[in-house]
C-alpha positions in Angstrom: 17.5 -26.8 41.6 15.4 -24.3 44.0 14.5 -21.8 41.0 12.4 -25.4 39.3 11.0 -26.3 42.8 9.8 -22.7 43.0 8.6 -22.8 39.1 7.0 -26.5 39.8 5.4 -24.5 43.4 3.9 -21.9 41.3 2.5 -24.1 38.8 0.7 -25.7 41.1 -0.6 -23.3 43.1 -1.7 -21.6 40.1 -4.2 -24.7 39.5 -5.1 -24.6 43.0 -5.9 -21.1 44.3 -8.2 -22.2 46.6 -5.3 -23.4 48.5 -3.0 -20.5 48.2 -3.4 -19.5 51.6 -3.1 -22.9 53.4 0.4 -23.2 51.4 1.4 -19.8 52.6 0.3 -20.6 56.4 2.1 -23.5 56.1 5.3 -22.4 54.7 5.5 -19.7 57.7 6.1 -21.3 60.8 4.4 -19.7 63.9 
């Protein structure tokens, strides 16, 4: 279950670079 989130999360983020660093500001809380 998590590794095919994390496969689907890379997959996406691989066709949106551009938004690589808003996913990782989001995904870190503070």
């Amino acid at each position: 279950m998590y590794f095919e989130e994390l496969k689907r999360s890379m997959e996406w983020l691989a066709g949106h670079k551009d938004t690589i660093f808003l996913g990782q500001a989001v995904s870190v809380p503070g």
